[in-house]
C-alpha positions as CSV (number, residue, x, y, z in Angstrom):
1,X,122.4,81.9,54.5
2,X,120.1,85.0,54.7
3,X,120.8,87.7,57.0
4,X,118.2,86.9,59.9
5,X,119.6,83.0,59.9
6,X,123.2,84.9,61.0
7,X,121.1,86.7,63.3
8,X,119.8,84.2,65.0
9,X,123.2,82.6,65.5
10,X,124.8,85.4,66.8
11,X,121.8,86.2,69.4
12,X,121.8,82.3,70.6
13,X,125.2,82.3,71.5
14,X,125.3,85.9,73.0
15,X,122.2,86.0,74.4
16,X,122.6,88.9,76.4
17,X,123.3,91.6,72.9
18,X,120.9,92.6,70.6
19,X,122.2,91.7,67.1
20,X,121.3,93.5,63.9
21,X,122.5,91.9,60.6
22,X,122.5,92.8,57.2
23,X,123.9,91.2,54.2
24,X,123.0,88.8,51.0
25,X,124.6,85.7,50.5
26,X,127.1,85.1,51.8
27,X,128.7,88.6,52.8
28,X,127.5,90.1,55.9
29,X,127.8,92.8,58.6
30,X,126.9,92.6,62.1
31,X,126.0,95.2,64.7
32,X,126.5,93.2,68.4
33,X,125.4,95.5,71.3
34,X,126.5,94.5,75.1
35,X,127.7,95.0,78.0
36,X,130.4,92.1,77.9
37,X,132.2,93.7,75.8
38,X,133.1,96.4,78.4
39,X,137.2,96.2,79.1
40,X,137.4,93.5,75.9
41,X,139.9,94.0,72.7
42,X,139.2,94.1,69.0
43,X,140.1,90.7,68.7
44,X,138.3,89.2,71.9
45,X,135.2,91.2,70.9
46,X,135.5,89.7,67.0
47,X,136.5,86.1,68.5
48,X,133.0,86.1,70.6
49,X,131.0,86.6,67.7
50,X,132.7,84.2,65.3
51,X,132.4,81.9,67.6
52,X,128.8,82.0,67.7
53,X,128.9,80.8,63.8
54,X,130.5,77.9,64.3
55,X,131.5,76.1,61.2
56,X,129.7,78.4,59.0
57,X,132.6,80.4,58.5
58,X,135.3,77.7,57.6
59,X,132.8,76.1,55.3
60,X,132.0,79.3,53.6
61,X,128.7,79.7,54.0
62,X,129.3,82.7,55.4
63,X,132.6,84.0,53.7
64,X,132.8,87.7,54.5
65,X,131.4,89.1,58.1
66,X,132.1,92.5,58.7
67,X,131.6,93.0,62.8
68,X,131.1,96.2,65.1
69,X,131.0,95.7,68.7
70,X,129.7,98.2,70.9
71,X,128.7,98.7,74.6
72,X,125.0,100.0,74.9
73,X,127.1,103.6,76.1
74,X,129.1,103.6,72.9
75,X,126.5,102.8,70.3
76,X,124.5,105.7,72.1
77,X,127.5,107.8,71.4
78,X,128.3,106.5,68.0
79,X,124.2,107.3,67.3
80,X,124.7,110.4,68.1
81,X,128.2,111.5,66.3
82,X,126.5,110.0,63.0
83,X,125.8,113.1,60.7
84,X,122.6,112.4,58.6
């Protein structure tokens, strides 16, 4: 799996986020932006977005996924706290 076919998943089953992925293989990280994650847990917030990858992840095609969920006002904020 490349990076942009995780990508694509992600987006078509939260159609509402913007998705960025990066990754090789079959390790990967996943930026999800949206506003349904307002009020939502870790674990509700990292249960949408494995859902979205259906049997990828039991089959391991994609065996590591390393997720960060943010509203669009706290990956503004994160933006702005990273030091460059």
């Amino acid at each position: 799996m490349t990076p942009e076919d995780v990508q694509k998943m992600i987006a078509t089953g939260l159609p509402d986020c913007e998705v960025k992925v990066d990754g090789d293989g079959s390790h990967f990280e996943a930026i999800v932006i949206g506003e349904m994650f307002d009020g939502m847990s870790l674990v509700k917030k990292q249960q949408a977005v494995y859902a979205t990858l259906g049997d990828k992840i039991t089959s391991g095609e994609v065996h590591a996924l390393t997720i960060k969920t943010f509203t669009p006002e706290e990956f503004a904020k994160a933006q702005k706290l990273q030091v460059r």
